[in-house]
C-alpha positions, 0 to 999 in steps of 0.5 A: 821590647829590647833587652836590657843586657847582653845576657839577654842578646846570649839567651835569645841567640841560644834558643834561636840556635835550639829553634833552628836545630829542631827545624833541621831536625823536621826538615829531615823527617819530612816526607813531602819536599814543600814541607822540607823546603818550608822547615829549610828556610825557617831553619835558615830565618832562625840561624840568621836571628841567632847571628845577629844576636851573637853579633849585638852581645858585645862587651859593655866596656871596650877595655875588657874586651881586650883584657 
């Protein structure tokens, strides 16, 4: 389902950037290097998401962008 509104762009890049930040968190306190590597890259999948939700909350009108 896709979000009707750019708010919900925001709240999903919020919660993505929130997600990431915990598997950064686990990737430090892991002990074995797979497990480390593993929340690695599921922190990097989780910062992509976030921006490229960021990049779809854009304006709904062009002209107050510049405002």
């Amino acid at each position: 389902m896709r979000p009707k509104t750019n708010e919900s762009w925001r709240i999903k890049a919020e919660s993505a950037w929130r997600t990431a930040a915990r598997c950064a968190t686990l990737a430090q306190e892991a002990d074995e290097k797979e497990e480390r590597d593993y929340y690695i890259r599921m922190r990097d999948a989780w910062i992509g998401l976030a921006n490229r939700c960021e990049f779809l909350d854009l304006p709904d009108d062009p002209l107050m962008a510049s405002e």
